[in-house]
Phi, psi and omega in degrees: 000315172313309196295315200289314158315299182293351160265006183260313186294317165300313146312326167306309233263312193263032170235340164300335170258327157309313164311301178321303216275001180273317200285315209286147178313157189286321217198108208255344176231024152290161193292137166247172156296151167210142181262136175278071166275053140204078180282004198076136104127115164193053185308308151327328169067049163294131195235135181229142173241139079007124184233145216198092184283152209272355177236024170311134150323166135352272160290040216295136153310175219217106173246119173295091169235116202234148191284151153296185190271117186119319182271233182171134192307328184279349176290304189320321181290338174298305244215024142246208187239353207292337179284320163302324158290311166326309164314303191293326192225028146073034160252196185247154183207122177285133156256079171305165166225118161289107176291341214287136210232092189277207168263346172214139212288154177071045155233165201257137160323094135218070176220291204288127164342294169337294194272009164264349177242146183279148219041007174327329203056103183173184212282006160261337163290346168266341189284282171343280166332324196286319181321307166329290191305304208317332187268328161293307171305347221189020234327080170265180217256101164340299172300034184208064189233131173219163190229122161239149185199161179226103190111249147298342198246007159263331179297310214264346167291296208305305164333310193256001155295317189300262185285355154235063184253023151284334162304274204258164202248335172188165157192181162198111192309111165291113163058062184254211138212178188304165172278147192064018186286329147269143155333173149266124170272152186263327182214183195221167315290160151279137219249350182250346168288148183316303191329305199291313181274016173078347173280028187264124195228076172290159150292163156296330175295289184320334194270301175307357147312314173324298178271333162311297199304345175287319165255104140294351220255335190286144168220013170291202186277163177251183201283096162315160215224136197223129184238118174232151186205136167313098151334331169244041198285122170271345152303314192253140150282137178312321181324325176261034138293325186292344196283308155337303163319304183268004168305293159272009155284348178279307162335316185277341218060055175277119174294155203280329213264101153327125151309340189170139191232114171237199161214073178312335166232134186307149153116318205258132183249111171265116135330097163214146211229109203241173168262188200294339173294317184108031198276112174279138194260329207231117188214110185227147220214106183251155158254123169247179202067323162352144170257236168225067186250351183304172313285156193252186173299138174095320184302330191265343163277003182268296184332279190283018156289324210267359184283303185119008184226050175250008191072028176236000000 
């Protein structure tokens, strides 16, 4: 009866921790999102949450990933792959959420004077702040700061390569357009603009103007640029991809004429447009057949190859 009790106490012992260990989290210090209200400087009225992986370096690079329209920085973190790569190759990544409440909800500022000029006040000056907190708080490493977005949040990349490129080091714009491809505008979108039907046809010199004129002042190096876009985008039109392509390719001074044409993937026709070093500067990138669908599996693992902090 002694033995039949203690193996009954035992068995009790050891189903009691098996339960425990079923209730209790899978992982008690994984990383969350977590949102930042007061990040400094944010004239824009922005909201940043912040990802932060349980193995960052000292110095972690720095990633910027912004929403289309309509979205929300913790929707982007769901529903792209950068929080699993954040894990993976140890950097930090800003989300915003843009308030502005347009014709179409949500979206980053890049129709107002404000958001074309530097420090203008409007949502790339709050996003620079949040870069700010992120490198005190986190000592993330200044050189390695980058930007991505899909839709609006690839237009507001392209924006802050533009009007910050002291900041950021590359970036790459999902389903964007050039920078200054809308007016300044009262609201967003406008429905009569070139932009919107795709019939907006600047030279390249005229579009690269564009952007030497957001910084006159700047004489570093500029950010590089990885540009994707859907062959069937109905929303975004594909035409301004192409226009986007000679923007900065002008920016570098590039010839419009690729260096070198690949299919890193079926579907995806890569474009790349390097300098006399072989430095690549410009990187475009169709998807075909695609719709206004960006980023798919994989693209966001593209990205940050193309950042340069994935350790290849």
């Amino acid at each position: 009866m002694t033995r039949i009790r203690a193996a009954l106490a035992t068995l009790a012992s050891g189903l009691l921790i098996a339960l425990a260990a079923i209730a209790a989290p899978a992982s008690a210090t994984a990383a969350e999102l977590v949102e930042v209200t007061d990040f400094g400087d944010n004239p824009g009225n922005l909201r940043m949450h912040i990802y932060v992986p349980d193995a960052a370096p000292a110095s972690p690079a720095i990633v910027v990933a912004m929403h289309g329209c309509g979205g929300s920085g913790p929707g982007f973190a769901g529903s792209s792959e950068f929080n699993s790569l954040a894990d993976q190759y140890g950097f930090v990544v800003i989300y915003p959420t843009a308030t502005k409440q347009t014709a179409m909800s949500n979206c980053f500022d890049v129709w107002s004077p404000e958001s074309k000029t530097r420090g203008g006040g409007s949502d790339p000056a709050s996003i620079v702040s949040m870069v700010g907190y992120a490198e005190r708080q986190y000592s993330g490493d200044p050189a390695r700061v980058f930007a991505t977005g899909s839709s609006s949040g690839g237009m507001e990349t392209q924006a802050l390569l533009a009007v910050y490129p002291d900041v950021f080091k590359a970036g790459a714009s999902f389903m964007g357009v050039p920078f200054t491809c809308f007016a300044n505008e009262a609201d967003f979108p406008p429905w009569t603009s070139q932009c919107v039907s795709g019939n907006l046809d600047k030279s390249p010199q005229q579009w690269g103007d564009a952007v030497r004129a957001a910084y006159p002042g700047h004489t570093g190096d500029r950010p590089r640029v990885q540009l994707w876009h859907g062959t069937a985008d109905p929303l975004v039109p594909y035409q301004l991809h192409g226009e986007a392509v000679e923007q900065w390719t002008d920016v570098f001074g590039l010839s419009q004429t690729p260096t070198s044409t690949d299919q890193p993937q079926p579907g995806w026709t890569r474009d790349r447009f390097a300098d006399a070093s072989g430095t690549v500067r410009v990187e475009a990138i169709s998807v075909q057949g695609a719709g206004h669908s960006l980023p798919m599996s994989g693209m966001a693992g593209a990205a940050v190859s193309f950042f340069g902090i994935d350790g290849t």
